[in-house]
N, C-alpha and C positions, 0 to 999 in steps of 0.2 A: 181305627174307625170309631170305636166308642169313644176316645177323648174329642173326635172333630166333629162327629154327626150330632151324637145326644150328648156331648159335655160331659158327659160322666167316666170316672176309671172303675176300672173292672170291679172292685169293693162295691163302690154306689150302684154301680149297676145291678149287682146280683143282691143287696140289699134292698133297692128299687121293687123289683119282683117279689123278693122274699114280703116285705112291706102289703102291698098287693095284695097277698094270699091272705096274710094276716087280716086284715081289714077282710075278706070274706068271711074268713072261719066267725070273727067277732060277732058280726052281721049273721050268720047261719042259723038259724034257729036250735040245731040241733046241737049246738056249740056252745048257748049261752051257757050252761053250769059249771063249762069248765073254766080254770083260772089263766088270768093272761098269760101267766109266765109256761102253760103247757099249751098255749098255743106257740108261742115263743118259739120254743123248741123244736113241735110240728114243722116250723117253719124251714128252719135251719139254723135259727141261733143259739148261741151255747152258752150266753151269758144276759141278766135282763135290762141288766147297764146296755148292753149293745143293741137289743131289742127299744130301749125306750128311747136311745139317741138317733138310733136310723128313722124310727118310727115316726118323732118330731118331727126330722129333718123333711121327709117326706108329706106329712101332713101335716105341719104347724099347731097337732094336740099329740096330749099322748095317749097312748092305751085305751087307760079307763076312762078319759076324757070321750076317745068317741065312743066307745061302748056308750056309753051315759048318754051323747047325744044324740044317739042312732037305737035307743032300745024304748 
């Protein structure tokens, strides 16, 4: 169902959401002090390679790109 509805295999998909959350925590105000790579984790990534390649892939910036353009 997830390769024929949304395109996605179960990896991108749960990175898809994970992504998502990320991008809120970033944006939260109560979030800005802490560093990417502890929200990263929050999320459910375990490494920041993994964190800033799903992150792209989903948003076409990384990280601290949107921090930067969303603060």
């Amino acid at each position: 169902i997830l390769n024929e509805r949304l395109q996605l295999n179960f990896n991108n998909f749960v990175n898809k959401y994970r992504v998502e959350e990320a991008q809120k925590k970033i944006l939260d105000p109560k979030e800005k002090d802490f560093v990417i790579l502890k929200i990263a984790y929050d999320v459910g990534f375990n490494s920041k390679s993994a964190f800033n390649a799903a992150f792209k892939k989903f948003t076409q910036m990384s990280p601290s790109e949107f921090r930067k353009i969303n603060s």
